[in-house]
N, C-alpha and C positions, 0 to 999 in steps of 0.2 A: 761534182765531187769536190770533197773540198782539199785543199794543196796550202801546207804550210811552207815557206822558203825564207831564207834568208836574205834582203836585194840590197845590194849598195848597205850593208850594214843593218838593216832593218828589219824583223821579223815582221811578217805580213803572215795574215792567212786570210784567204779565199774561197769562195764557192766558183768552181770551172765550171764548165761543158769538157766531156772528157776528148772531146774530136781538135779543142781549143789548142794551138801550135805557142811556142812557149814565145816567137815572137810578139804576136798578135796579144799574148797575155800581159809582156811588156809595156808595148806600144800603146792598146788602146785600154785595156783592165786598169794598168798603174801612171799613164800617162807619161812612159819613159821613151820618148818620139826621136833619140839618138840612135836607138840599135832602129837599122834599116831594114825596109823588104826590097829586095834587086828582086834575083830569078827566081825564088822559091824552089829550090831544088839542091840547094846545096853546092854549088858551083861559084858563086861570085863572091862569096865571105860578107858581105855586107851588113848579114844580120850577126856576126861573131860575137859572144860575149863569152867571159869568165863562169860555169861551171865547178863551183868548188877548184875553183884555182886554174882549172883548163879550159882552152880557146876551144868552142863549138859551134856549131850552124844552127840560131835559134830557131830557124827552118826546120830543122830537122827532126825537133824534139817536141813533143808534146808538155803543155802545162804538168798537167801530172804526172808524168817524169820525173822532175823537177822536184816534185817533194820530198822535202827534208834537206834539201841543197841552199850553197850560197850561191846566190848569181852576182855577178858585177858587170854592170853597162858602161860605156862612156860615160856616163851620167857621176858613178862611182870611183873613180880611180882618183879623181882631186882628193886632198886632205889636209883639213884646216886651212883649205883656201890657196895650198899649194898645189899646181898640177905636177902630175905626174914626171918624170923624166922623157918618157917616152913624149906624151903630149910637148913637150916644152921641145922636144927634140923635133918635132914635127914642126913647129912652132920655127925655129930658129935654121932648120935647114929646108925649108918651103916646101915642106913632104907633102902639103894637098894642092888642090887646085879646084877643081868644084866642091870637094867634100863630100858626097856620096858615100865615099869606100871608107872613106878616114875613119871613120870608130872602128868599125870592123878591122880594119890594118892597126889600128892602136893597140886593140886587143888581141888583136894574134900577136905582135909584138910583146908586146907583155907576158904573155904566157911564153913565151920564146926565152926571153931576158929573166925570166922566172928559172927557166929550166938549165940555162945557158949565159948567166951574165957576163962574159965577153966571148962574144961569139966572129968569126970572120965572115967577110961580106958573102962567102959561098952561103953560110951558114945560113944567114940573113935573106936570102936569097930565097934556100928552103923553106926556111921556116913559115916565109908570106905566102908560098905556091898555092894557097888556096883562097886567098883574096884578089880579086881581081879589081884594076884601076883601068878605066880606059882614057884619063888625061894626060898624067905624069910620066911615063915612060918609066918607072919606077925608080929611077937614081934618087930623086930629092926622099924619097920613100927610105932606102934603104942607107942613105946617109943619115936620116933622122935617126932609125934605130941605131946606127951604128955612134951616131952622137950618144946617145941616150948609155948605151955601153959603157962610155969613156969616163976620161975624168972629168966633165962637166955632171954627165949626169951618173957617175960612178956608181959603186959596189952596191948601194945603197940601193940602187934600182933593182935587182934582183928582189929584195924583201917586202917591195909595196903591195903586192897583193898576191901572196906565195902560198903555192899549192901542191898537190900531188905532181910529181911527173907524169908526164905521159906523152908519149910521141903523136907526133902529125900527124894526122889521118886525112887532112885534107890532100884533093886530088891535084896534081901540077897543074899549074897555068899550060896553057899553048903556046908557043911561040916565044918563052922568056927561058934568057939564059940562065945555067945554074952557076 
């Protein structure tokens, strides 16, 4: 089938397989190897990217889905060579550790900071429950984003790659505080 999208600013169109999952279309169709495969079920965030401005489990979606949408990967949030707040936030408050999770957590952040540009660390808290990290214990995580809020990476953060609202749907983590 074929699936026109918009990725990281660029219109692309494609011939899919319609069975084809919209990570897999990323990863290996456009060579975009930052959005992750974890569980494939929608549970660890790994694969999370921007959807027309909202955080989703590229797991969960099919390529053609997708058509006539913008996605944004990891890959896209830099701009003119500046990264992001949030990135810079992760960056500056040692939010990863092996890196696994970290796009997926950049990008639910983002769409969080999108919906919510200064949000409290409860809030922060919610908004990642469906990314899951199993190095960090999640503090340097949730102080990145919470840098990223601030005045370093101010108001201005909200508007980088802004979308429809739409609330979390992802499922809490186990065992993390809210």
């Amino acid at each position: 089938m074929k699936v026109v999208m918009t990725v990281n600013g660029r219109r692309l169109e494609h011939d899919v397989e319609p069975r084809l999952l919209l990570v897999q279309h990323l990863r290996d169709g456009l060579g975009l190897t930052g959005t992750h495969i974890g569980c494939e079920t929608g549970l660890c965030g790994a694969c999370t990217v921007l959807c027309d401005g909202v955080a989703i489990k590229s797991c969960m979606m099919l390529a053609v889905q997708a058509d006539g949408a913008a996605i944004t990967t990891i890959e896209g949030l830099e701009r003119d060579g500046k990264l992001d707040p949030v990135q810079e936030g992760f960056w500056e408050c040692h939010g990863l550790q092996c890196g696994f999770c970290t796009p997926g957590m950049i990008l639910a952040a983002r769409d969080l900071l999108n919906r919510n540009p200064h949000p409290s660390e409860r809030e922060v808290r919610r908004g990642l429950e469906g990314n899951l990290c199993r190095c960090t214990g999640y503090q340097h995580i949730v102080d990145a984003v919470l840098w990223a809020a601030g005045p370093a990476g101010g108001s201005a953060a909200a508007g980088a790659t802004a979308g429809p609202s739409a609330p979390s749907q992802a499922p809490r983590a186990p065992g993390r505080p809210s």
